[in-house]
N, CA, C and O of each residue as an XYZ file, in Angstrom:
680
protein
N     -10.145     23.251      6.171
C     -10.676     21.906      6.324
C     -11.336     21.443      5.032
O     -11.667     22.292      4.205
N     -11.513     20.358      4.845
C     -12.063     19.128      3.779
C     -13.540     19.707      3.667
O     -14.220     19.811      4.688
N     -13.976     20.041      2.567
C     -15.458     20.518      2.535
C     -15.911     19.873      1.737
O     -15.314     20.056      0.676
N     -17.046     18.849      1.620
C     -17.399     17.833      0.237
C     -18.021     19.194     -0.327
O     -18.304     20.222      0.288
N     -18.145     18.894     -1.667
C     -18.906     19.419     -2.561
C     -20.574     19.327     -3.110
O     -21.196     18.767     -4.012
N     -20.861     20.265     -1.939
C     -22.484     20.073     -1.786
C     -22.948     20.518     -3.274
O     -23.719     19.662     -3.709
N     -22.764     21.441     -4.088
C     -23.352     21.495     -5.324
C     -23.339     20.457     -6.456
O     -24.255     20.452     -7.279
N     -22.115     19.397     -6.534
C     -21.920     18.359     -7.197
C     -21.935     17.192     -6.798
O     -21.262     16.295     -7.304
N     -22.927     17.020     -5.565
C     -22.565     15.177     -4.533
C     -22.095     14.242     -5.141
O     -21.231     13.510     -4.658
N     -22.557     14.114     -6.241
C     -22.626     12.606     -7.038
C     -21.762     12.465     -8.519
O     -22.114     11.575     -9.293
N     -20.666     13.335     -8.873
C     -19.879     13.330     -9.895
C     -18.991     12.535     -9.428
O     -18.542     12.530     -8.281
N     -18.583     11.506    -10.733
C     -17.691     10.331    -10.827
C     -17.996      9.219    -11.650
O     -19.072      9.020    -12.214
N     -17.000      8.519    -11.685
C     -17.690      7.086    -12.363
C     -18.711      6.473    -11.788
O     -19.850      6.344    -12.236
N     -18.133      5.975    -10.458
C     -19.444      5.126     -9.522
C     -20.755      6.095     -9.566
O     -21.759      5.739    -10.182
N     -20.707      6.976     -9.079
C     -22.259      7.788     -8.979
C     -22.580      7.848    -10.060
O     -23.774      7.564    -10.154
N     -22.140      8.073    -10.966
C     -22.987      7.684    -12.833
C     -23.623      6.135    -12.791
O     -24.768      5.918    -13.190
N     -22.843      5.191    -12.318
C     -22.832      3.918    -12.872
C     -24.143      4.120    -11.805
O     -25.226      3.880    -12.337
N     -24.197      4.510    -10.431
C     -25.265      4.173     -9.441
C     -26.623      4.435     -9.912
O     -27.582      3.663     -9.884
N     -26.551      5.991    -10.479
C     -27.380      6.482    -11.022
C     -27.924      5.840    -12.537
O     -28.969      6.392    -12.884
N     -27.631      5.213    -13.119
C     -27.673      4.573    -14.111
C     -28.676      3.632    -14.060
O     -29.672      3.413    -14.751
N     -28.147      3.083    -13.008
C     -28.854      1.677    -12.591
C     -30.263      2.031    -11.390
O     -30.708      1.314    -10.494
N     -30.731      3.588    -11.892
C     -32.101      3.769    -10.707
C     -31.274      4.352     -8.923
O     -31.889      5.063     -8.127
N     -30.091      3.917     -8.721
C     -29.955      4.212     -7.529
C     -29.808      5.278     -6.895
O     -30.284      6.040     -7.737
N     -29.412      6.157     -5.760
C     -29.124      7.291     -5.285
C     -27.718      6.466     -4.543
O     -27.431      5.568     -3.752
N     -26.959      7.776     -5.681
C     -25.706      7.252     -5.077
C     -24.952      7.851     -3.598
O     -25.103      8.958     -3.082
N     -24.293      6.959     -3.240
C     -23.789      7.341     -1.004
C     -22.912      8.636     -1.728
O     -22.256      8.495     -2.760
N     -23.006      9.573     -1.174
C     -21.987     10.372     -0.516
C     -20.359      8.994     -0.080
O     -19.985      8.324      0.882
N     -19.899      9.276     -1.600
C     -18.483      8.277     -1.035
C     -17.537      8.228     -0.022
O     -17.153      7.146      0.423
N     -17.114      9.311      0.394
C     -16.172     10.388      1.069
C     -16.736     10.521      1.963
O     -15.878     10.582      2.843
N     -18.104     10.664      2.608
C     -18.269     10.907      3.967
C     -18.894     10.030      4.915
O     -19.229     10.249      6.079
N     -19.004      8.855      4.110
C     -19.872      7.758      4.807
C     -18.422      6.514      5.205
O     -17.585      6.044      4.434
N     -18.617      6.286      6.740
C     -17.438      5.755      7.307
C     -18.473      4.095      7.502
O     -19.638      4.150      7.895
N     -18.019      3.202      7.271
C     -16.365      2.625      6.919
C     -16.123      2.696      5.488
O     -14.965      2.747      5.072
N     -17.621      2.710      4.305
C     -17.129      3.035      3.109
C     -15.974      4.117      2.486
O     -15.267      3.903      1.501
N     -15.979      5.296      3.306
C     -14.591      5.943      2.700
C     -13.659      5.255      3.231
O     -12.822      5.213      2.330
N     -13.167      4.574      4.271
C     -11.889      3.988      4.713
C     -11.403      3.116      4.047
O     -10.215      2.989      3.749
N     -12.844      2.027      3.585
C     -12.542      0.798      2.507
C     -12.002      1.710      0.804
O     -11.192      1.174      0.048
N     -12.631      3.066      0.501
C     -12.224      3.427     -0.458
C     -11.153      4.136     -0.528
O     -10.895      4.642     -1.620
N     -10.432      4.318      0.377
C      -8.834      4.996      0.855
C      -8.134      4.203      0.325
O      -7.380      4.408     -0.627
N      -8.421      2.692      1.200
C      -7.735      1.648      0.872
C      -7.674      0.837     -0.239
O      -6.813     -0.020     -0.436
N      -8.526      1.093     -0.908
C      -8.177      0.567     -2.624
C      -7.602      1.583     -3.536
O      -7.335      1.238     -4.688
N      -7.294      3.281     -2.995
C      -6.588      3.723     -3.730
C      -5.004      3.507     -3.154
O      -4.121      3.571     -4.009
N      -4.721      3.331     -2.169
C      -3.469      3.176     -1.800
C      -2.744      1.666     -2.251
O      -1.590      1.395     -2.583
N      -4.176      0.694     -2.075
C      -3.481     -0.660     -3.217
C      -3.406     -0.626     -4.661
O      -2.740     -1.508     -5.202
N      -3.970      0.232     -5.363
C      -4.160      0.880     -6.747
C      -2.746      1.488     -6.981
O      -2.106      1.250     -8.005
N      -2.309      2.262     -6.008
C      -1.142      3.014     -6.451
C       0.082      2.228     -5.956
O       1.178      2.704     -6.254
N       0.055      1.249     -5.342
C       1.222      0.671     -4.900
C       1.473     -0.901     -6.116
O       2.558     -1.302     -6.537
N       0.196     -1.449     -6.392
C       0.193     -2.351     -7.421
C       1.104     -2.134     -8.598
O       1.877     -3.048     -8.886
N       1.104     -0.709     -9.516
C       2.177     -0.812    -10.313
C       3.618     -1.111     -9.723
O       4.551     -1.793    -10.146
N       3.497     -0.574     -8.930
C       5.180     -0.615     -8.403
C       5.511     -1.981     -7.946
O       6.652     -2.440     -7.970
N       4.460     -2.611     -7.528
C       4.880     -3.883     -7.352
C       4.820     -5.036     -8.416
O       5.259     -6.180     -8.297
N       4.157     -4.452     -9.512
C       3.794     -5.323    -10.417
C       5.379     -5.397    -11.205
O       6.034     -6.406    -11.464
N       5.735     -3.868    -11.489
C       6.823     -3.650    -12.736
C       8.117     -4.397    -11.375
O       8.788     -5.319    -11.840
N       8.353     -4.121    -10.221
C       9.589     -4.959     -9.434
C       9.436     -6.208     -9.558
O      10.436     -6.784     -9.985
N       8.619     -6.793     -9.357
C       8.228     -8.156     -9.032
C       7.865     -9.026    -10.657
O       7.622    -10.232    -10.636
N       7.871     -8.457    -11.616
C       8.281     -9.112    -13.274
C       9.606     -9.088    -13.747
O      10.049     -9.723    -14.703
N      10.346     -8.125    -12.834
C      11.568     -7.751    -13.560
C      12.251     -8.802    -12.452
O      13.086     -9.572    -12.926
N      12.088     -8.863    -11.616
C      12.681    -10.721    -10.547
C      12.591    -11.709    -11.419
O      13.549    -12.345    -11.858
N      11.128    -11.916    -11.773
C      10.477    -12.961    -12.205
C      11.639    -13.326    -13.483
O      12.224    -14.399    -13.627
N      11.769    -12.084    -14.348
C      12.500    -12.213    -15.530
C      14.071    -12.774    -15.514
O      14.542    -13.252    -16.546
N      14.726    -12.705    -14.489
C      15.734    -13.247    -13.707
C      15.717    -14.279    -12.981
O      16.620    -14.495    -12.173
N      14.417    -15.304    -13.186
C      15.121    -16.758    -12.964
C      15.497    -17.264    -14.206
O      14.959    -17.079    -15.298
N      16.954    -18.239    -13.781
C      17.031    -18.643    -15.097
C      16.090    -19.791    -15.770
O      15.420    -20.610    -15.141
N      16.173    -19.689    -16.979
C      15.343    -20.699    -17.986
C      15.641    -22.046    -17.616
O      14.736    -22.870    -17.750
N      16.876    -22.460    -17.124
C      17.806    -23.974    -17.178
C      17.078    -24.121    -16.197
O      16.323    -25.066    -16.427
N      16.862    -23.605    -15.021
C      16.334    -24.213    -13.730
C      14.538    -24.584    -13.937
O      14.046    -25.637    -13.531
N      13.701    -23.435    -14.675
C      12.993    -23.624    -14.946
C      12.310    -24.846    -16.305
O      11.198    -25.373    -16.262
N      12.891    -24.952    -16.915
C      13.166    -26.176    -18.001
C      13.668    -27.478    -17.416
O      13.580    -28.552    -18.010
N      14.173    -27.328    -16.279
C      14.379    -29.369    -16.075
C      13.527    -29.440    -15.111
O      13.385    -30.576    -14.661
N      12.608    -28.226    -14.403
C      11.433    -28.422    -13.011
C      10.466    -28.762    -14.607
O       9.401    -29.366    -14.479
N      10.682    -28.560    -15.279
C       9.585    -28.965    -16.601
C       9.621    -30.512    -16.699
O       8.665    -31.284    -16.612
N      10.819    -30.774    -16.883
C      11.153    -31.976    -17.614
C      11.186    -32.927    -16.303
O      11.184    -34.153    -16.413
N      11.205    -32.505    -15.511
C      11.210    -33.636    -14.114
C       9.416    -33.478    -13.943
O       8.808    -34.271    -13.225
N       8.836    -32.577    -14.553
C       7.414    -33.460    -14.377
C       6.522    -32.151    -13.485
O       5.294    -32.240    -13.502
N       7.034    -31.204    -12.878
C       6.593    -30.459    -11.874
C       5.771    -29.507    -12.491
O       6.170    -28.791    -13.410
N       4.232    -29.455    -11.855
C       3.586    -28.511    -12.550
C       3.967    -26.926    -12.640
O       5.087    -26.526    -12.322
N       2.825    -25.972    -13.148
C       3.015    -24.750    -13.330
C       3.174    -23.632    -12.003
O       3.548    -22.472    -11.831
N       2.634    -24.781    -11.196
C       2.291    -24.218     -9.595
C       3.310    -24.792     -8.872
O       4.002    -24.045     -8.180
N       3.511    -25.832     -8.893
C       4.868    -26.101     -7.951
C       6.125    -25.509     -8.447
O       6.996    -25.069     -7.697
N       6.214    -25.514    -10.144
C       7.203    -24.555    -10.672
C       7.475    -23.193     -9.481
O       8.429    -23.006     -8.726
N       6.222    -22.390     -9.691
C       6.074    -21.120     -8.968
C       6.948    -21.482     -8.011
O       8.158    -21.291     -7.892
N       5.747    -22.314     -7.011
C       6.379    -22.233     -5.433
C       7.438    -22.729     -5.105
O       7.796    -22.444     -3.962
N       8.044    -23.332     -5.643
C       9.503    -24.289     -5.580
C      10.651    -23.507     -6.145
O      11.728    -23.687     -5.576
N      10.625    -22.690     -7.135
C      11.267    -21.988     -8.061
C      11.802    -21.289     -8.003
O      12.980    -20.986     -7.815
N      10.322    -20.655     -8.290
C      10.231    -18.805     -8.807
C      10.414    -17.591     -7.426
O      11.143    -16.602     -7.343
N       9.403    -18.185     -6.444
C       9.033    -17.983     -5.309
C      10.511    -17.824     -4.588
O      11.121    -16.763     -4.722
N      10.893    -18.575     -4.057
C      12.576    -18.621     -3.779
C      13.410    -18.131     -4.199
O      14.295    -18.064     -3.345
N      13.769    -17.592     -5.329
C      14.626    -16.891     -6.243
C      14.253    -15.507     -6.335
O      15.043    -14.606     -6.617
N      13.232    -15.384     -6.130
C      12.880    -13.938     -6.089
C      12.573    -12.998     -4.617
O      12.400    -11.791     -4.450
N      12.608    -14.558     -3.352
C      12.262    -13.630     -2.228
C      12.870    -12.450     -1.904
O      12.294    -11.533     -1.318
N      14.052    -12.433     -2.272
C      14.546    -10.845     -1.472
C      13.702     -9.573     -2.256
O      13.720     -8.480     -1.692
N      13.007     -9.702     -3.478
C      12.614     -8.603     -3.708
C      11.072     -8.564     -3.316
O      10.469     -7.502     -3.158
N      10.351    -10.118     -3.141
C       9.457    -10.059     -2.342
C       9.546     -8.751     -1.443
O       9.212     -7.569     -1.525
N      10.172     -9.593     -0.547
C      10.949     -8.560      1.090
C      10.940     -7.435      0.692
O      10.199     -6.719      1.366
N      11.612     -6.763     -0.403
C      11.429     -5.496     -0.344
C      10.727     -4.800     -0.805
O      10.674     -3.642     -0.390
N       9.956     -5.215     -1.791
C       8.170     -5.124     -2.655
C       7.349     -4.905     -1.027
O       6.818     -3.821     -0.786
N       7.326     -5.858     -0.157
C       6.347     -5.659      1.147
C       7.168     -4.774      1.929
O       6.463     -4.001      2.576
N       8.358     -4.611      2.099
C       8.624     -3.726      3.304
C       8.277     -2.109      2.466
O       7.591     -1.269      3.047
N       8.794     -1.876      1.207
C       8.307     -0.896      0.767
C       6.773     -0.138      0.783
O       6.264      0.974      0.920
N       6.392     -1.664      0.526
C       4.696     -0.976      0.464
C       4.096     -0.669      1.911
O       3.464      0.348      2.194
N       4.516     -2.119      3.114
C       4.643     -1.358      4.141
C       4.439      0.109      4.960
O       3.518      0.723      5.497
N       6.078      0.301      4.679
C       6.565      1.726      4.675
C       5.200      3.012      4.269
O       4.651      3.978      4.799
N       5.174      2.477      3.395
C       4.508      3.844      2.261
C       3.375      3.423      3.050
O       3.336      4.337      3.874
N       2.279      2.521      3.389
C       1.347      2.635      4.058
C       0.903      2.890      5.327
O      -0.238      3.189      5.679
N       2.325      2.686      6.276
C       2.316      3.264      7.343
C       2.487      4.748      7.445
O       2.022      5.307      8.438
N       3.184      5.539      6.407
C       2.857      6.824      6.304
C       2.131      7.609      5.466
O       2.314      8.794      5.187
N       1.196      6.769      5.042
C       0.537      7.935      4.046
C      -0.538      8.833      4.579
O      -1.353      8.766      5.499
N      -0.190      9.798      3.543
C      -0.303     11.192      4.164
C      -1.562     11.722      2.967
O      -2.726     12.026      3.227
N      -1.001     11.711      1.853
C      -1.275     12.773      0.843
C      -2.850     12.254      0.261
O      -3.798     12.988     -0.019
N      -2.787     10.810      0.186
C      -4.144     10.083     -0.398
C      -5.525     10.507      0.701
O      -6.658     10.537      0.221
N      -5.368     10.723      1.720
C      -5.966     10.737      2.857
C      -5.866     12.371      3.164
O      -6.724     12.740      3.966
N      -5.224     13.130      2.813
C      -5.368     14.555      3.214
C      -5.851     14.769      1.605
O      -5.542     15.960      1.591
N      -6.335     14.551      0.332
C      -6.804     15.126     -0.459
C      -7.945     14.688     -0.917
O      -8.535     15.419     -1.712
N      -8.698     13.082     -0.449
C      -9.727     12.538     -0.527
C     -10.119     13.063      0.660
O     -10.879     13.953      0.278
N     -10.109     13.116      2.008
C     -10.864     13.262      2.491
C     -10.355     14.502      3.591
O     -11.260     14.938      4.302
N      -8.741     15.210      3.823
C      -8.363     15.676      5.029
C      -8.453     15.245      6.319
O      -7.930     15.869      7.243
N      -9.283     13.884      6.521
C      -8.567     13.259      7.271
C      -9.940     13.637      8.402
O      -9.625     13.890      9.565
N     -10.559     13.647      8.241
C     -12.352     13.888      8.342
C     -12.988     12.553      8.179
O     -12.595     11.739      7.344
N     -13.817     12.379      8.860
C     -14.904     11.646      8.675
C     -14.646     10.270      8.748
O     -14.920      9.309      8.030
N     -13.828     10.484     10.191
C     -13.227      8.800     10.486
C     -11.857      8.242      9.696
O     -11.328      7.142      9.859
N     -11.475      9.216      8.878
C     -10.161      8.753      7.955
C      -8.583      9.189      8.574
O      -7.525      9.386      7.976
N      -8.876      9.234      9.808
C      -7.397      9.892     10.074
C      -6.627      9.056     10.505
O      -6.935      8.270     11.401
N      -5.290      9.100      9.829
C      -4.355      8.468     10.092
C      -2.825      9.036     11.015
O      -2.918     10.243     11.238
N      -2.165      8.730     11.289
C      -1.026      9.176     12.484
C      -0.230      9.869     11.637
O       0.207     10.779     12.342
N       0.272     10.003     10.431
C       0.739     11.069      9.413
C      -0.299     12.715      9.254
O       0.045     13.893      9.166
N      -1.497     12.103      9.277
C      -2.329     13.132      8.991
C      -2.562     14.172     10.252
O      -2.921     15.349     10.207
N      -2.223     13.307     11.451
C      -2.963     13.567     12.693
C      -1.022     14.442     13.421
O      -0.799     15.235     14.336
N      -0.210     13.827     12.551
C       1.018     14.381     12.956
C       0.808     16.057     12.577
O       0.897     17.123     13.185
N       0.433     15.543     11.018
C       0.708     17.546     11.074
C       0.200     18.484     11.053
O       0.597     19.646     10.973
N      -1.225     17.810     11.164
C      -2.598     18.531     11.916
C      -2.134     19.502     13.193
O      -2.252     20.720     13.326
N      -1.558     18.493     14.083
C      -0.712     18.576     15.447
C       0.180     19.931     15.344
O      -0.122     21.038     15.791
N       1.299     19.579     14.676
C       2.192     20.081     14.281
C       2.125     21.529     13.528
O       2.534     22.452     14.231
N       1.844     21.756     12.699
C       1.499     22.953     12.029
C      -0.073     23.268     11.890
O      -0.296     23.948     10.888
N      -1.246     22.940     12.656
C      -2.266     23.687     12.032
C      -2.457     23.835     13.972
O      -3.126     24.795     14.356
N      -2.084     23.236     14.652
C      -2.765     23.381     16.058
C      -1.574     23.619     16.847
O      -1.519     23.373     18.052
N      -0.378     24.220     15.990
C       1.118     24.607     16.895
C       1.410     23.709     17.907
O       2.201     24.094     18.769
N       0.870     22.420     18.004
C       1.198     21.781     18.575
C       2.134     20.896     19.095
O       1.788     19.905     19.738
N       3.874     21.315     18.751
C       5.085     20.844     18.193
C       5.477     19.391     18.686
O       5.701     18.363     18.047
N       5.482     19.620     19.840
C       5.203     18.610     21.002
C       4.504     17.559     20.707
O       5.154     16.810     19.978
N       3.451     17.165     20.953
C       2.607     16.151     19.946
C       2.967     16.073     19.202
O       3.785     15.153     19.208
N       2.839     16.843     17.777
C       3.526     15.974     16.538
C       4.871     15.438     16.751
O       5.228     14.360     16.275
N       5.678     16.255     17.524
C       7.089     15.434     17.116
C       6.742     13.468     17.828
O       7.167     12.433     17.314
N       5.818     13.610     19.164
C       5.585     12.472     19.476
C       4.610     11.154     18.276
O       4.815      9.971     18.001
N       3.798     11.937     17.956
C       3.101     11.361     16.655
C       4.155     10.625     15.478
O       4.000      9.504     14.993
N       5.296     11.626     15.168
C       6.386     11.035     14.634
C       7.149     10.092     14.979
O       7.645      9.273     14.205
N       7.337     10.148     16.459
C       8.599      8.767     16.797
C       7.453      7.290     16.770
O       7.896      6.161     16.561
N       6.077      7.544     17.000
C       5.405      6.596     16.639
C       5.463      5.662     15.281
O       5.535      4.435     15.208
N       5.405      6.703     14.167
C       5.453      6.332     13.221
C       7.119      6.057     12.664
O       7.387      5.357     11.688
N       7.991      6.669     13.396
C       9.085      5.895     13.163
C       9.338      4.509     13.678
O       9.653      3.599     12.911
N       9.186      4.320     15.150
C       8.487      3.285     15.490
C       8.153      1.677     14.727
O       8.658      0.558     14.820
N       6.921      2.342     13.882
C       6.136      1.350     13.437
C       7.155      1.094     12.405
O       7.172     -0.074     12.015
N       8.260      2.124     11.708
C       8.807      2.188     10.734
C      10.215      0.894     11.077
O      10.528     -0.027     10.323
N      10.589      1.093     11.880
C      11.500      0.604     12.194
C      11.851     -0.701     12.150
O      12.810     -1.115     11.499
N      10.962     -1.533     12.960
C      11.172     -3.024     13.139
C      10.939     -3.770     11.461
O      11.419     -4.835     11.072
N      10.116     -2.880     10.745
C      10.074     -3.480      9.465
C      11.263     -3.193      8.379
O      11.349     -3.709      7.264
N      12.136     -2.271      8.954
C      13.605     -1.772      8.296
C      14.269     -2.918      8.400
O      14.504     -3.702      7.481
N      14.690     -3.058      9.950
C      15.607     -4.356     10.501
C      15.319     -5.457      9.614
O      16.260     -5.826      8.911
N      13.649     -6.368      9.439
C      13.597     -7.136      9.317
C      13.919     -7.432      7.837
O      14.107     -8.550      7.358
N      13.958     -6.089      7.105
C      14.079     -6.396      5.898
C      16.088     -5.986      5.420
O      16.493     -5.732      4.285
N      16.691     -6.035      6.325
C      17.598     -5.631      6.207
C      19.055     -7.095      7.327
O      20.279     -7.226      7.336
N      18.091     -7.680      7.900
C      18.191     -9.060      7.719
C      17.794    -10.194      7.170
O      18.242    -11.273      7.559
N      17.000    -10.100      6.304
C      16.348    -10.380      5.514
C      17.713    -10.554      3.931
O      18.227    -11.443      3.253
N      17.727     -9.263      4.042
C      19.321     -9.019      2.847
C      20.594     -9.724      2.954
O      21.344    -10.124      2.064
N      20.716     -9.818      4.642
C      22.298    -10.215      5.003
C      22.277    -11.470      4.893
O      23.284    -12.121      4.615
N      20.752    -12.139      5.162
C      20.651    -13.828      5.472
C      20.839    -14.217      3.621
O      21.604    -15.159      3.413
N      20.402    -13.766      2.741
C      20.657    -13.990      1.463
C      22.007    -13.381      1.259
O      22.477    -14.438      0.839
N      22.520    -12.969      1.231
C      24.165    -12.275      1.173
C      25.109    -13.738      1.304
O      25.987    -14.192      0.570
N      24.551    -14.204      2.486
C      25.473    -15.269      3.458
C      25.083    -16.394      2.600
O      25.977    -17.212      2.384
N      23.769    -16.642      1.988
C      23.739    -18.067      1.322
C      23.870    -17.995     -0.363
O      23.545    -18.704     -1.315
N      24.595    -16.604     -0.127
C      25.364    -17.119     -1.685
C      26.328    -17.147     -1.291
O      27.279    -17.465     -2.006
């Protein structure tokens, strides 16, 4: 199991910066809802590149001609976007969110190494193989799984009509 590190509580950036400034810094990791809110900015932390580098390399693929006469007809930098850019790039939208989605409905690893899944942080990946291999519980986990396939699922379809409906309107 997840054991904080009682000899070092307060090593990190934030607990320096806390301590810096006079404070006694929280126990990050074991104080609930603050570790849940801090789960969740590493899982948007790590999904941001990936969406940043897909979603420039779209961007880089509208053409200039379309964007140059929404110029010359007068349309700002923002209606450019939303009129444009926005439209031309939805299918990778779609798959920028169903991806990240995905990956957030199962994450496992951010949550079993910040915290093991302790102290109010457990999620249905974590709680699958808790189940599964630490409490021989095969049964449960395999049910824990069709859940999370489940949740997995309807966001497959939608993004996979999502593909065909753009297929058809070119």
């Amino acid at each position: 199991d997840f054991q904080p590190n009682e000899k070092y509580p307060d090593i990190g950036l934030l607990s320096s910066i806390a301590k810096a400034l006079g404070m006694t810094p929280p126990n990050w990791m074991l104080e609930a809802p603050l570790n849940t809110f801090l789960l969740i900015v590493v899982m948007v932390w790590i999904q941001t590149g990936f969406a940043m580098v897909v979603l420039a390399a779209a961007m880089k693929n509208v053409p200039d001609e379309i964007v140059e006469a929404a110029m010359l007809d007068g349309a700002s930098n923002w209606r450019r976007f939303v009129r444009i850019t926005v439209p031309m790039i939805r299918s990778t939208i779609v798959v920028v969110l169903t991806t990240t989605a995905i990956g957030t409905l199962k994450v496992f690893d951010i949550v079993r190494t910040m915290t093991g899944g302790n102290f109010q942080t457990n999620v249905i990946a974590n709680e699958m193989y808790s189940q599964s291999f630490r409490q021989m519980d095969y049964g449960h986990g395999s049910a824990l799984a069709m859940l999370l396939f489940l949740g997995v699922v309807p966001i497959i379809i939608y993004n996979v009509r999502q593909l065909r409906l753009e297929r058809t309107e070119r």
